[in-house]
C-alpha positions, 0 to 999 in steps of 0.5 A: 333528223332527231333531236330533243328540247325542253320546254318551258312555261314563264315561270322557266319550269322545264319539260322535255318534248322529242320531235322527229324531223325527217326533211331536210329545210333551209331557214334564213339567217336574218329575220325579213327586214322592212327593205325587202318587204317593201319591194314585195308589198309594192309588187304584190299586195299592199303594205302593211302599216310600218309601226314606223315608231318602232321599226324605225330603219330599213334594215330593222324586223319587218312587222305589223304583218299578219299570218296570212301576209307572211304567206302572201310573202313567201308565195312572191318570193317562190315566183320571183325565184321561179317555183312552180306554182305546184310546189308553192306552200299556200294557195295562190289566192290567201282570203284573210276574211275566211282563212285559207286551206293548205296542201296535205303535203305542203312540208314536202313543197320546196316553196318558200313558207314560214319555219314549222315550230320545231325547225325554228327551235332547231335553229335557235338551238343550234346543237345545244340543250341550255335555256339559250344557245349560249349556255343559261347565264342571264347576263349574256342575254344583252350581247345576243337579244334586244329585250326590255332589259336593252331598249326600255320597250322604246324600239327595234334594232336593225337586224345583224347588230348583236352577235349570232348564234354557233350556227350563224342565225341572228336574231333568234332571241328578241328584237321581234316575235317570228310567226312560225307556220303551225297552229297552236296546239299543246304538246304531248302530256306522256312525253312521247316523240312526235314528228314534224310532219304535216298537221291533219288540220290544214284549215287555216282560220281566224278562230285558231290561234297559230305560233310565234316565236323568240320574244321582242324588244318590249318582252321579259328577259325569260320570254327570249328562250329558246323553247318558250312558246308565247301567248295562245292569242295569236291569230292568223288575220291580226297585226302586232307592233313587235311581231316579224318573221323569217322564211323557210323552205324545204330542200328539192 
């Protein structure tokens, strides 16, 4: 599947990047909620801290979770719906202290794992081309995204609340950040295609920052945008207060 994007900095100057994606891969329609994470912290791992001043209900974005415990995530969910531990995306073992190191063919692994950038583009896109999938009319932004504009930075929304994208994903624009799987690397100067494939680097560590997506309830207007990028400070071992996650998997 083939598709193009442009790509924006904050001051919203436009730059197209091609990316070939030639897996077929199922993204959740709502971002993890603090319901259900509870029920896999509790089973798993431990739980995070809550930033319950934030997140205040529990059908609201999960956050406070680093990289390395939206792995930890994922790898529970790949056992309780039975995956084989050969096709689990990360190691079993996930050391926050040293990072870990993936599978040379983890995008082509059916275990759960989080969206590469390009496959949570795609989906907030849903087929269109504009700033946002709504068009570029800044006004409408309130009726799909919780930004500083809507929540005067004092909270999160329970997930579902404001309308979904043609594709029926919700929340992709605001609310909470969405870590993505990559590390954070620039994109192509020349404008050339590039594919959505598996990252030659499969050291993940502390020292490099990896991706997140879709802006947050205390961000600007212009960071909820379908090609914006965020911050390049983003590292895989910290937590922030407004950045969550939802999860993918490639298809058998």
């Amino acid at each position: 599947m083939y598709f193009a994007y442009p790509r924006t900095t904050a001051t919203a100057a436009l730059y197209v990047h091609r990316v070939g994606r030639p897996a077929s891969s199922f993204l959740a329609a709502v971002p993890d909620y603090a319901t259900r994470w509870s029920a896999a912290a509790r089973a798993r791992f431990g739980d995070p801290p809550g930033f319950a001043r934030y997140s205040r209900t529990p059908d609201s974005p999960q956050v406070a979770v680093s990289w390395y415990d939206t792995a930890r995530y994922c790898n529970w969910l790949s056992e309780q719906g039975g995956i084989p531990k050969e096709q689990w995306v990360y190691p079993e073992v996930i050391d926050a202290d040293h990072g870990i190191e993936l599978p040379r063919d983890y995008l082509h692994r059916t275990g759960y794992r989080l969206p590469t950038e390009a496959e949570w583009e795609f989906a907030a896109r849903a087929g269109t081309t504009t700033s946002r999938h709504f068009g570029d009319d800044d006004s409408l932004l309130p009726q799909y995204a919780w930004y500083d504009g809507n929540t005067n930075r004092e909270r999160m929304y329970p997930v579902g609340r404001l309308l979904p994208n043609q594709w029926s994903f919700y929340g992709m624009l605001g609310n909470a950040w969405e870590w993505t799987f990559d590390r954070r690397r620039p994109y192509p100067a020349d404008g050339r295609v590039t594919e959505d494939v598996e990252d030659s680097a499969l050291q993940v560590s502390n020292d490099v920052a990896r991706t997140r997506r879709g802006g947050s309830f205390a961000y600007e207007w212009f960071t909820a945008r379908s090609a914006h990028r965020g911050d390049v400070t983003y590292f895989p071992n910290q937590i922030r207060d407004n950045v969550g996650f939802r999860v993918a998997r490639t298809m058998p």
